[in-house]
C-alpha positions as YAML, in Angstrom:
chain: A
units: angstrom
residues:
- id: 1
  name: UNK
  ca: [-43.60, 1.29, 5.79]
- id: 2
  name: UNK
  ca: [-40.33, 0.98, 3.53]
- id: 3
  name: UNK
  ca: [-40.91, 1.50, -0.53]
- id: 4
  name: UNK
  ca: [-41.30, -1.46, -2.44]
- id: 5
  name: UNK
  ca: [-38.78, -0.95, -4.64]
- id: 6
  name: UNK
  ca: [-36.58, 1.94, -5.76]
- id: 7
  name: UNK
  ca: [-33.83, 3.63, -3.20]
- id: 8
  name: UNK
  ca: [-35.07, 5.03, 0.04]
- id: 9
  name: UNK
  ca: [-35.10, 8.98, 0.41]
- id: 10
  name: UNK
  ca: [-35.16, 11.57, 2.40]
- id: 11
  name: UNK
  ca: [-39.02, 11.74, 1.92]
- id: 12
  name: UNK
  ca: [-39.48, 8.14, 2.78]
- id: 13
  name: UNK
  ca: [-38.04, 8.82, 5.70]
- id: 14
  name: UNK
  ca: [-40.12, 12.06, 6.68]
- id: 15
  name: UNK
  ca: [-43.54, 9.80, 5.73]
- id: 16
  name: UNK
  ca: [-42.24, 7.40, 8.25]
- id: 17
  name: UNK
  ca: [-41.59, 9.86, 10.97]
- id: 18
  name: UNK
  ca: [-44.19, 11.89, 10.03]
- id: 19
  name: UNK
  ca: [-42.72, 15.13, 9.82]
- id: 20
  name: UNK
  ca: [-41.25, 17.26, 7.24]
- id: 21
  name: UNK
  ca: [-38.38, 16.33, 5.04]
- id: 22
  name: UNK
  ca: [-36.75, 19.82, 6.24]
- id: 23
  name: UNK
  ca: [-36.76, 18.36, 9.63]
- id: 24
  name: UNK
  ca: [-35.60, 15.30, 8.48]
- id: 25
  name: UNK
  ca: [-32.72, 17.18, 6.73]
- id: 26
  name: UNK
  ca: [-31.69, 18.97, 9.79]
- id: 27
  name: UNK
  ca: [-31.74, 15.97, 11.92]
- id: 28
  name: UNK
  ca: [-29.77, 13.80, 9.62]
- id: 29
  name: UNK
  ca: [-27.07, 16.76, 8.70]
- id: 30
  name: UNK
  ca: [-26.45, 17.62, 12.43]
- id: 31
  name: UNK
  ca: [-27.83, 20.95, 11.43]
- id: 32
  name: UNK
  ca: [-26.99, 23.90, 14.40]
- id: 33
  name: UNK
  ca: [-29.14, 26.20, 16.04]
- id: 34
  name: UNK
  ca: [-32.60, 24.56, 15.12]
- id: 35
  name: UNK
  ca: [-35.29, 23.97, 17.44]
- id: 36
  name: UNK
  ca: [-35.91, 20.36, 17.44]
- id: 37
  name: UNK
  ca: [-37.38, 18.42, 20.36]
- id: 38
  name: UNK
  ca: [-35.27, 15.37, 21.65]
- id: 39
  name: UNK
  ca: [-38.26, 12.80, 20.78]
- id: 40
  name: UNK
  ca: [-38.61, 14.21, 17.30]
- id: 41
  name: UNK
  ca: [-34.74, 13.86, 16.65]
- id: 42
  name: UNK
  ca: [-34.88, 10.39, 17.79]
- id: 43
  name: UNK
  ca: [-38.40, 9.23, 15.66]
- id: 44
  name: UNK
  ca: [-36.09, 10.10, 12.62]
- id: 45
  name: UNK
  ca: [-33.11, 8.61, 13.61]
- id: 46
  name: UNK
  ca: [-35.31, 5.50, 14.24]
- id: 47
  name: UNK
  ca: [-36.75, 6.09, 10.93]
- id: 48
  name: UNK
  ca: [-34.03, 6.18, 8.97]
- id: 49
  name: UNK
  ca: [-32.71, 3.42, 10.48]
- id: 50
  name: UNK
  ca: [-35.50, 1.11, 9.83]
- id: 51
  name: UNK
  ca: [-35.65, 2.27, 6.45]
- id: 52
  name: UNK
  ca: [-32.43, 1.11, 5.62]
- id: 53
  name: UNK
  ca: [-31.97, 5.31, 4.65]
- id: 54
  name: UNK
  ca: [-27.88, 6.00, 3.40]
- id: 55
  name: UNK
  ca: [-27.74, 10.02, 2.08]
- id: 56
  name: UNK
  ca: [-27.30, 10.16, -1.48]
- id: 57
  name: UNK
  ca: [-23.15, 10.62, -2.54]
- id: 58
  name: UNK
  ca: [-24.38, 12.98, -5.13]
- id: 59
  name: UNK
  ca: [-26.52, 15.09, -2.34]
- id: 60
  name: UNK
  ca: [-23.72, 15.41, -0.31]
- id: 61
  name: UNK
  ca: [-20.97, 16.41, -2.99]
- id: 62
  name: UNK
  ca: [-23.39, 19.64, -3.74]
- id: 63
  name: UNK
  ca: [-24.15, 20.21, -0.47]
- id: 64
  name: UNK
  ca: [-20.45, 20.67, 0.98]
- id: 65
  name: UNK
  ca: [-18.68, 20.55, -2.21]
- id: 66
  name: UNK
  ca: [-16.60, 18.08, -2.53]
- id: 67
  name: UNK
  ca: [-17.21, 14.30, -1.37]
- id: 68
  name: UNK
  ca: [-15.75, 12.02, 1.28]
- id: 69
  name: UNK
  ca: [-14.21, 9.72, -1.20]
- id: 70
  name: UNK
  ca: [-10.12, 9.38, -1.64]
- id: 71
  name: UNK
  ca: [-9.62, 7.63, -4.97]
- id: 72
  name: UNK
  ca: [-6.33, 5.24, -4.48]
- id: 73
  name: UNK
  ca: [-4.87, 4.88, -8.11]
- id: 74
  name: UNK
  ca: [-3.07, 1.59, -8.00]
- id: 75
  name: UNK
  ca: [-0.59, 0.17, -10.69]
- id: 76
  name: UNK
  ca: [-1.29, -3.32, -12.38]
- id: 77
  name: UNK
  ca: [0.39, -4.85, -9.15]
- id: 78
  name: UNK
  ca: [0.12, -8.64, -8.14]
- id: 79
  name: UNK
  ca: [-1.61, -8.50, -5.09]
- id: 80
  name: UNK
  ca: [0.37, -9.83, -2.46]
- id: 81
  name: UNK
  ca: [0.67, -9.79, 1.36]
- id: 82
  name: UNK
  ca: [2.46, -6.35, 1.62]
- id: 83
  name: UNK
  ca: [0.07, -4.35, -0.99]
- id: 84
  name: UNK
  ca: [-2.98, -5.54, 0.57]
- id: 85
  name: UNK
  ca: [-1.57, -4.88, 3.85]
- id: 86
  name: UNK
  ca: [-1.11, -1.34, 2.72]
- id: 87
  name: UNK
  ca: [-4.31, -0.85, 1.14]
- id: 88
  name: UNK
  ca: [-6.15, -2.12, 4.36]
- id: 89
  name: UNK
  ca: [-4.30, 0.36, 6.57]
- id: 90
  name: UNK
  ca: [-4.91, 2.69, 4.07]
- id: 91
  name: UNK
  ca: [-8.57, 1.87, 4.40]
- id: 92
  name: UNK
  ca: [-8.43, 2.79, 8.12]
- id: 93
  name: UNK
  ca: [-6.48, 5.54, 8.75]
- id: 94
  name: UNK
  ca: [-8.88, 7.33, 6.13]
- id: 95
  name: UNK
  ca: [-11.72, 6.40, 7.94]
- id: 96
  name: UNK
  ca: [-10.29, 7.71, 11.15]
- id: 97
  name: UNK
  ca: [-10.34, 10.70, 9.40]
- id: 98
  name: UNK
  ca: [-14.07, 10.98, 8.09]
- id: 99
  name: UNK
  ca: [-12.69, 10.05, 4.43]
- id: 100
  name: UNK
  ca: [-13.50, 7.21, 2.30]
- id: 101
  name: UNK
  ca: [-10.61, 4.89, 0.43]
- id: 102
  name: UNK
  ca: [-11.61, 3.97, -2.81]
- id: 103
  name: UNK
  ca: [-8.62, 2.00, -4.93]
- id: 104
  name: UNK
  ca: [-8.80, 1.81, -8.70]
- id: 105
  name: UNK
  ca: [-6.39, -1.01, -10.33]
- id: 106
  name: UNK
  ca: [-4.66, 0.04, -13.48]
- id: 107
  name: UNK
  ca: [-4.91, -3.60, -14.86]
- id: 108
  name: UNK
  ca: [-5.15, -3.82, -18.72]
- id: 109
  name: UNK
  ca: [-8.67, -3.13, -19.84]
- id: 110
  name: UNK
  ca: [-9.67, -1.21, -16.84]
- id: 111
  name: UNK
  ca: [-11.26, 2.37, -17.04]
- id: 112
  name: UNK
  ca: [-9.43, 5.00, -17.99]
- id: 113
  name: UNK
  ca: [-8.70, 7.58, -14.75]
- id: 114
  name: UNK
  ca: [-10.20, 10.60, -16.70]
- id: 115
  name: UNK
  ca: [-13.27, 8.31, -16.42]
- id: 116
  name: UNK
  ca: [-12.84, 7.13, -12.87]
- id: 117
  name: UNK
  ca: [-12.30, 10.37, -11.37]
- id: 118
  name: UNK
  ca: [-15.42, 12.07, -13.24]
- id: 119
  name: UNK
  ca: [-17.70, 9.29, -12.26]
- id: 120
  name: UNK
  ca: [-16.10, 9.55, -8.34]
- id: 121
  name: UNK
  ca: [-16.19, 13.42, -8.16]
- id: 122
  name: UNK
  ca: [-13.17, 12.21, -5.32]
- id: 123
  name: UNK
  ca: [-12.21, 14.72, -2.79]
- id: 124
  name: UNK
  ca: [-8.64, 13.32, -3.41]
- id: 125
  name: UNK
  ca: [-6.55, 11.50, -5.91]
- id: 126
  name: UNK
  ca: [-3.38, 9.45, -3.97]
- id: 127
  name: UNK
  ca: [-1.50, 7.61, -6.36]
- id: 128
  name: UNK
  ca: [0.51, 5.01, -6.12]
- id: 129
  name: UNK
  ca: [2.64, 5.83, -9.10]
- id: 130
  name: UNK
  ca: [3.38, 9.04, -11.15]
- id: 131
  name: UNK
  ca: [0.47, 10.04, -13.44]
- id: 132
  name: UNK
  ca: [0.33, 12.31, -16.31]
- id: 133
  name: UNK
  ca: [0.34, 16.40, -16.13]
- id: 134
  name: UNK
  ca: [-2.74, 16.71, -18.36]
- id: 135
  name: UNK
  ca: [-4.28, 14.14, -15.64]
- id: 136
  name: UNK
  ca: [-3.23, 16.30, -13.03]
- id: 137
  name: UNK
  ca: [-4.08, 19.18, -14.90]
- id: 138
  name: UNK
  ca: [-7.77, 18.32, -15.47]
- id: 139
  name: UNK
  ca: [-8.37, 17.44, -11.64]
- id: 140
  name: UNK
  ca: [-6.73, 20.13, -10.63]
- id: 141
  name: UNK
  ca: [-9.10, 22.78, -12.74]
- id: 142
  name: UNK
  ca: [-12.04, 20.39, -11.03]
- id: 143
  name: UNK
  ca: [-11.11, 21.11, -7.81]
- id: 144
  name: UNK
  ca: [-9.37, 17.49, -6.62]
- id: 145
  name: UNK
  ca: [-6.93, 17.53, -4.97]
- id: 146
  name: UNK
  ca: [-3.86, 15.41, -6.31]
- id: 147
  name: UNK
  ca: [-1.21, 14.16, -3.94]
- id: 148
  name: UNK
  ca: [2.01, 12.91, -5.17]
- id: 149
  name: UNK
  ca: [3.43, 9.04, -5.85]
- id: 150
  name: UNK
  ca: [3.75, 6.86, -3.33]
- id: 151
  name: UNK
  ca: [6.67, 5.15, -5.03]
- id: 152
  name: UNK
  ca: [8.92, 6.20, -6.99]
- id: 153
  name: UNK
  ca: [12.45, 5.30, -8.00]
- id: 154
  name: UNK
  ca: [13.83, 8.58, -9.56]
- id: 155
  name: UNK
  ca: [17.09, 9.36, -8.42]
- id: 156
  name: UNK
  ca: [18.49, 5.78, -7.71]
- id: 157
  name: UNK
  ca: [21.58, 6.59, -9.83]
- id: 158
  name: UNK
  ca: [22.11, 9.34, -7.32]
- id: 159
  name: UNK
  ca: [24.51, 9.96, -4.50]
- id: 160
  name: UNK
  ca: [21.78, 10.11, -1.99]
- id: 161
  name: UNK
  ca: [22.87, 7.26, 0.01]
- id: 162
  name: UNK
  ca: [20.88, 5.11, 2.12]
- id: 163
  name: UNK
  ca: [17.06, 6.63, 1.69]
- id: 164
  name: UNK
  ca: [13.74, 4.73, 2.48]
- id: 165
  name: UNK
  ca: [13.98, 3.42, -0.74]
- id: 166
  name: UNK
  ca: [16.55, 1.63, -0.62]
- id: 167
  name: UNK
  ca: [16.58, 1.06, 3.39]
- id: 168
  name: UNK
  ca: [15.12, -2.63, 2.70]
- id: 169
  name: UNK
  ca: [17.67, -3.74, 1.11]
- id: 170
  name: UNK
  ca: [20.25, -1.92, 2.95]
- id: 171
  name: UNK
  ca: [18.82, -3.65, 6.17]
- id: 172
  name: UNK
  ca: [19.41, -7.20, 4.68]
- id: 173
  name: UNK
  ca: [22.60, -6.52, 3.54]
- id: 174
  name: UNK
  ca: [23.82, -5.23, 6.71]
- id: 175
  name: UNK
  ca: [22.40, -8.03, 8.57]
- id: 176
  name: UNK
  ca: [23.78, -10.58, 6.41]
- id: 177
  name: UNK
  ca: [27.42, -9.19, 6.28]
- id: 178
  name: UNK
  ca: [28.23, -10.08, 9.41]
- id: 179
  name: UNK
  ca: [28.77, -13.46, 8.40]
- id: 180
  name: UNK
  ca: [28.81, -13.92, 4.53]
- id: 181
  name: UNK
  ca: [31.13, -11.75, 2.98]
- id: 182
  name: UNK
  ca: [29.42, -12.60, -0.73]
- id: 183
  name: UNK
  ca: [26.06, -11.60, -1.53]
- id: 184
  name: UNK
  ca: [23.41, -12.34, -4.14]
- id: 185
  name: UNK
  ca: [20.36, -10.83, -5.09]
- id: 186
  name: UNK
  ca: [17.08, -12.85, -5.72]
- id: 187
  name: UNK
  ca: [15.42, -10.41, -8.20]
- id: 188
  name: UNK
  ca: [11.42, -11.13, -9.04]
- id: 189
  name: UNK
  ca: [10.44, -12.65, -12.52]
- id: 190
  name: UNK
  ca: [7.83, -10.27, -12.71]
- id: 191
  name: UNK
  ca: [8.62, -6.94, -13.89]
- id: 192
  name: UNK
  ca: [5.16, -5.10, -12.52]
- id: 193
  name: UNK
  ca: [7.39, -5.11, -8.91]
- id: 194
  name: UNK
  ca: [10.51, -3.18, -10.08]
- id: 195
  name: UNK
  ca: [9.45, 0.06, -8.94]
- id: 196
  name: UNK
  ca: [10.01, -2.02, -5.32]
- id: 197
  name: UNK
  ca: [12.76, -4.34, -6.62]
- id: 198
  name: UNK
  ca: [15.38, -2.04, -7.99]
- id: 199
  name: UNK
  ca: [15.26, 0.37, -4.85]
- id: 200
  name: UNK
  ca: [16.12, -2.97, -2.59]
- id: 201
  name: UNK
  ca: [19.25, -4.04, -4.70]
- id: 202
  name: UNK
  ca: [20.26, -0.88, -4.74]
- id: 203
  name: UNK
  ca: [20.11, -0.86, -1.31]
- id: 204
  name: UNK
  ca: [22.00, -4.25, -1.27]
- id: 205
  name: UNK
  ca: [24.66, -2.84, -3.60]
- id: 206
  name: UNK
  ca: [25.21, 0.28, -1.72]
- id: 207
  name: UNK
  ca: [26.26, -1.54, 1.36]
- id: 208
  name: UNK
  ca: [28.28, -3.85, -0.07]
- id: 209
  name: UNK
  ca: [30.07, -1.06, -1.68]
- id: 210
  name: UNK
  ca: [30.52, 0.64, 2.08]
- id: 211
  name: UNK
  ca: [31.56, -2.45, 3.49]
- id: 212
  name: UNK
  ca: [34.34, -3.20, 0.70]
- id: 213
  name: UNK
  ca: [32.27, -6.54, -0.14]
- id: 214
  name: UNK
  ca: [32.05, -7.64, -3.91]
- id: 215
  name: UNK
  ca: [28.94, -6.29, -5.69]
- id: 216
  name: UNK
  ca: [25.87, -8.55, -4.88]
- id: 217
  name: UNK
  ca: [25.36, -11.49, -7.52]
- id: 218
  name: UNK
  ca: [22.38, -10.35, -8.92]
- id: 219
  name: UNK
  ca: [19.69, -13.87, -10.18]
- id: 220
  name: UNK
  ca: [15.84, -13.73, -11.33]
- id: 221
  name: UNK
  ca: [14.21, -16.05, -9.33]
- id: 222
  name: UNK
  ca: [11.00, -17.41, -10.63]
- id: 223
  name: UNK
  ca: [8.27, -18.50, -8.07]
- id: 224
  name: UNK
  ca: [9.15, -22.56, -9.35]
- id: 225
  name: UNK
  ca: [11.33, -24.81, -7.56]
- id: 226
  name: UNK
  ca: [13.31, -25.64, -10.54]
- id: 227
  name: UNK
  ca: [13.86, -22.36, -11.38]
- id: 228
  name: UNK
  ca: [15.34, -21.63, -7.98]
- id: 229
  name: UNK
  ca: [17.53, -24.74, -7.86]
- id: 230
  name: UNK
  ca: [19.23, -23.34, -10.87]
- id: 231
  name: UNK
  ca: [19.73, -19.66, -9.20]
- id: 232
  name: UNK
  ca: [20.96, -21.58, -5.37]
- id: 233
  name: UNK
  ca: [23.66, -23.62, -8.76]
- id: 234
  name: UNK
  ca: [25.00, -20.83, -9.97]
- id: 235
  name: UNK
  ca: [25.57, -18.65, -6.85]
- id: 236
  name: UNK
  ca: [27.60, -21.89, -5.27]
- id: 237
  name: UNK
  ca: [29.49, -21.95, -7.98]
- id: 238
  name: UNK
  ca: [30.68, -18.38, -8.03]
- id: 239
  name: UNK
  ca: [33.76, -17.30, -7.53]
- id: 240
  name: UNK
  ca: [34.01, -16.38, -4.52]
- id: 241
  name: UNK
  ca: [30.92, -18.50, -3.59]
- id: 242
  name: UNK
  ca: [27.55, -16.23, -2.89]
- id: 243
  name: UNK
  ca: [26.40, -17.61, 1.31]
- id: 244
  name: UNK
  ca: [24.13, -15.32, 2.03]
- id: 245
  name: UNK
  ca: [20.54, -14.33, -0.15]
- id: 246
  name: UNK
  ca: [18.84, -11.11, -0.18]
- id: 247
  name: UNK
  ca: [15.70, -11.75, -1.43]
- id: 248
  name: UNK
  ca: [13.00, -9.40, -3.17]
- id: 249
  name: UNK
  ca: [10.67, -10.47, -0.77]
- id: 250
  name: UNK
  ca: [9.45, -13.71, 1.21]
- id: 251
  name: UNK
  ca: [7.53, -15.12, -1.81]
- id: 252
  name: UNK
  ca: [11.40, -15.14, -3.97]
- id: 253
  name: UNK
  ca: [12.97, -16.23, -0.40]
- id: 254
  name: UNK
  ca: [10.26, -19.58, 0.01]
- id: 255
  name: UNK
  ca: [11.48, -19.82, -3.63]
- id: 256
  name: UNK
  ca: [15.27, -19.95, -2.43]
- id: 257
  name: UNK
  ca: [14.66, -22.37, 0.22]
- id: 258
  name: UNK
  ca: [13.00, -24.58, -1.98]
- id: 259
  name: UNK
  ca: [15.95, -24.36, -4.27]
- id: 260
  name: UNK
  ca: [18.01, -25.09, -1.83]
- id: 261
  name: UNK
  ca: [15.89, -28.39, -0.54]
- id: 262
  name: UNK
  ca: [15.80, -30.18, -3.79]
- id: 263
  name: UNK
  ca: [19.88, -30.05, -4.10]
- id: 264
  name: UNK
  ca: [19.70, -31.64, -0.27]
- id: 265
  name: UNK
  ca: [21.30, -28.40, 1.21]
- id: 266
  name: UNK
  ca: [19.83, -25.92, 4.06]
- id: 267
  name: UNK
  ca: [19.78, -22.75, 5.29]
- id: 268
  name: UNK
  ca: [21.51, -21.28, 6.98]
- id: 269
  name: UNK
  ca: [23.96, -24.31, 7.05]
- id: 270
  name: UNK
  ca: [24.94, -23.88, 3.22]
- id: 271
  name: UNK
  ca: [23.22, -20.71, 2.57]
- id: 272
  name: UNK
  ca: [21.37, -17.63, 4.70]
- id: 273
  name: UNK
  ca: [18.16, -16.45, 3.07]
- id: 274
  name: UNK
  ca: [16.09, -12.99, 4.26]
- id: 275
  name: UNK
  ca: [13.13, -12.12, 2.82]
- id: 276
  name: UNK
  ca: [10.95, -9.11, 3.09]
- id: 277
  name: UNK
  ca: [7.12, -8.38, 4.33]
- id: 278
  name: UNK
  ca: [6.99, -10.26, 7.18]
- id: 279
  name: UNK
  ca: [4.16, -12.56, 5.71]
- id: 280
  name: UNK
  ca: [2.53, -15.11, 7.73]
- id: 281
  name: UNK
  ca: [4.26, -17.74, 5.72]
- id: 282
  name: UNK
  ca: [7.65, -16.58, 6.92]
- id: 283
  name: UNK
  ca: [7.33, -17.93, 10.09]
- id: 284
  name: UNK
  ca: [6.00, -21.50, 9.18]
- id: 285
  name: UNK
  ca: [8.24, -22.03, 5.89]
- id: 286
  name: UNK
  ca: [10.88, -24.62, 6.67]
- id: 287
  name: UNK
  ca: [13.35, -22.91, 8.05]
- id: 288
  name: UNK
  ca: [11.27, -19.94, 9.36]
- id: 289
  name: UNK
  ca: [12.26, -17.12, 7.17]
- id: 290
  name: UNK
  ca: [14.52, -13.84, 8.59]
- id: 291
  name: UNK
  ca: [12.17, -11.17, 7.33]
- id: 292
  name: UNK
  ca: [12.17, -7.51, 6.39]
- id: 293
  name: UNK
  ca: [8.95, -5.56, 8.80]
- id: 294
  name: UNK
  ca: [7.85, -2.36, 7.03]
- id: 295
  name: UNK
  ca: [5.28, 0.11, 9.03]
- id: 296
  name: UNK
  ca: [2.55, -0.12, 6.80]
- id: 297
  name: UNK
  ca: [0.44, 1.57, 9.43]
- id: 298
  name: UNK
  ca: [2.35, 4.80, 9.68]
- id: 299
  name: UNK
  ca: [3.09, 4.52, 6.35]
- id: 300
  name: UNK
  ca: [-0.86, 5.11, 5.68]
- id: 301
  name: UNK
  ca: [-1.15, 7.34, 8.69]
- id: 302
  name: UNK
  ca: [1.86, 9.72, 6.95]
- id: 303
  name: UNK
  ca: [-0.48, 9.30, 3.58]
- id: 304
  name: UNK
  ca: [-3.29, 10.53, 5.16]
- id: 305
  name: UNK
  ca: [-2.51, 12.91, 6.84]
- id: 306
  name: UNK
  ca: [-0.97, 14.35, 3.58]
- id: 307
  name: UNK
  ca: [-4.71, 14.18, 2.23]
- id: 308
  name: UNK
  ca: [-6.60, 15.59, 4.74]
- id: 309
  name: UNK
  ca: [-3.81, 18.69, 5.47]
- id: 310
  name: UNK
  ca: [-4.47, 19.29, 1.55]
- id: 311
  name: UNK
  ca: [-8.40, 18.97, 2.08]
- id: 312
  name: UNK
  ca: [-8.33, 21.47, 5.01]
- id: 313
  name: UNK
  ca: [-6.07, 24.03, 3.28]
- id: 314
  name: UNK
  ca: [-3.33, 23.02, 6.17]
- id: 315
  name: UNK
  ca: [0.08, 23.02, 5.32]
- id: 316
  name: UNK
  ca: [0.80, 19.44, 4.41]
- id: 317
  name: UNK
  ca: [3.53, 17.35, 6.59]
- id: 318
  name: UNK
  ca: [6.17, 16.43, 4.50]
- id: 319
  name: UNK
  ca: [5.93, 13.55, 2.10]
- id: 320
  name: UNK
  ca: [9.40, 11.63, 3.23]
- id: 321
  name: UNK
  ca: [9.55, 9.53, 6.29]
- id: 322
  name: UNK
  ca: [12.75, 8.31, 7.52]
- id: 323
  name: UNK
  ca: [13.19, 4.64, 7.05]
- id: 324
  name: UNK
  ca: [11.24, 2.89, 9.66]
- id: 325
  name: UNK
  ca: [11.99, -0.98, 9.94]
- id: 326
  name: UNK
  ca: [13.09, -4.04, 11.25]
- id: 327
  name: UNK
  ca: [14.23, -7.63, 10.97]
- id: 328
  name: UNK
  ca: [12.10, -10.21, 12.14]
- id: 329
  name: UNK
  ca: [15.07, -12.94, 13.05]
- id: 330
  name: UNK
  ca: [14.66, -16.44, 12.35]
- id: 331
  name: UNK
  ca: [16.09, -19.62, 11.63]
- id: 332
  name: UNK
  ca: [16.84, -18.74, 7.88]
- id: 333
  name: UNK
  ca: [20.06, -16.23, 8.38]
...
């Protein structure tokens, strides 16, 4: 019978099947070259199962030194449609891999990391943003391994060019130019996003640049319809008039077309909008939004297999990945 109370062990399990815990250790761990009927393998796999058994995290880290757990550092991020996106596909291609992702938020008030990774014991640190070197320092000495930023922005002041930084933005611009020959930029009100937003009107500005264009006309857009009015206001009324919108992403595009409702103009009549993320939204917002696609999933799948090259003392594929996008086309640009 199961305990009463209390977590089930390995001994619980051996009572059940009634044979030894070392048998039920071998069974459990796949252990090689012992001699262990069939039938007995499967009374404690039907044991354990019954039981409700799950090895102990602890247990395993001594056993094989190091645990199954990838601790995901995130920034204080709103969590919208891309970054949850990410983090599920995240999720996955880790656990094709025998690895567990475990995401920490960086929100005000949260646990420090010293005292996140000590409690974890993680196999891996991937973090999202840069952390410090006495951070890296101290999991290094502990034997986790620590794999670089996802983003980050350094360098945008550079003469690199079109990277996939910037690509985003490059992409809307591009497809916009075509037919507008002024640009704005719908920037986000919220500052937690620049690390995205600044590569993306970079982007923007960079293409205008190569096409001869005027530099975008750069407006915060706040997630409010009046807000957005006044941004769709003072981009008509530029000189030469802004036509076509790249926007930070679909959220600050919905804005823009709800701007440009409530002055009784529509896009892509009086102005083109393109948004980014590809959110379900985009398709039934009114008109269905032009959208930036990222590969999230290979995205993840380049993250980890980063992580698990480091874990198996491989040498690690490399941590840029050319630009991989596309437009979704719709009825907003």
């Amino acid at each position: 019978m199961a305990p009463r109370s209390g977590r089930v062990t390995s001994a619980d399990v051996a009572r059940e099947a009634g044979v030894s815990r070392a048998t039920v250790s071998f069974v459990l761990n796949n252990t090689q070259h012992q001699k262990i009927t069939d039938a007995t393998r499967q009374r404690v796999l039907a044991a354990a199962e019954r039981l409700g058994y799950a090895p102990s995290a602890a247990a395993r880290t001594l056993r094989y030194g190091r645990s199954d757990v990838v601790l995901g550092l995130l920034p204080d991020w709103p969590l919208g449609y891309a970054t949850g996106r990410l983090i599920q596909e995240l999720t996955l291609a880790f656990a094709k891999r025998n690895l567990t992702f475990v995401v920490h938020s960086g929100i005000r008030g949260a646990r420090s990391l010293g005292e996140i990774w000590k409690a974890l014991t993680p196999a891996a640190v991937l973090a999202f943003e840069q952390f410090s070197d006495s951070d890296a320092t101290a999991m290094r000495a502990a034997g986790i391994e620590v794999i670089a930023a996802l983003y980050d922005d350094k360098g945008l002041g550079s003469d690199e060019g079109i990277t996939s930084a910037n690509a985003i933005g490059a992409a809307q611009a591009r497809h916009l130019a075509v037919s507008h020959r002024r640009l704005g930029y719908a920037y986000p009100d919220d500052e937690r996003v620049a690390v995205f937003a600044r590569p993306r009107l970079d982007g923007v500005r960079r293409v205008c640049a190569e096409l001869g264009l005027p530099a975008p006309d750069v407006r915060t857009v706040p997630l409010t319809p009046g807000a957005a009015t006044d941004a769709v206001r003072s981009w008509l009324a530029a000189d030469p008039q802004v036509t076509g919108i790249c926007a930070f992403n679909d959220d600050v595009a919905m804005s823009v077309l709800a701007g440009l409702r409530h002055l009784g103009l529509e896009a892509p009549r009086d102005m083109a909008v393109v948004g980014v993320d590809n959110s379900p939204a985009a398709a039934v917002s009114w008109p269905p939004l032009t959208s930036v696609v990222q590969d999230l999933p290979g995205i993840a799948e380049l993250y980890a297999n980063s992580v698990r090259a480091a874990l198996d003392g491989a040498q690690a594929p490399g941590n840029q990945m050319e630009p991989n996008i596309r437009l979704e086309v719709r009825e907003s640009a």
